[in-house]
N, C-alpha and C positions, 0 to 999 in steps of 0.2 A: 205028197199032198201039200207038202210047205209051201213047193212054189206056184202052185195054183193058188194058196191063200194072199202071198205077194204078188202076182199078178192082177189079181181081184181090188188089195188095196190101191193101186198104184194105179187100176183102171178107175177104182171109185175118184180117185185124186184130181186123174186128168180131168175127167167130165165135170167135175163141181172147178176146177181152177176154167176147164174153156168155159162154162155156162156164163163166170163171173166177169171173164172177158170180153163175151158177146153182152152180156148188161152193161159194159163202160163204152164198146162200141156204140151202142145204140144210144146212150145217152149225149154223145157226142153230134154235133149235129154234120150230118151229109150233103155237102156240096154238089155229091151226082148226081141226087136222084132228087 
């Protein structure tokens, strides 16, 4: 069970670190589109 709970924090991590990523993207402004 331990490593299901280290998997879980570490999935909670990525999704909140890309979410914060995809807001500094977006803020940025887009040349392509």
């Amino acid at each position: 069970m331990r490593g299901l709970l280290i998997a879980l924090v570490l999935g909670v991590a990525a999704y909140v670190g890309f979410k914060k990523y995809q807001n500094k993207v977006n803020e940025m402004p887009n040349i392509e589109y």
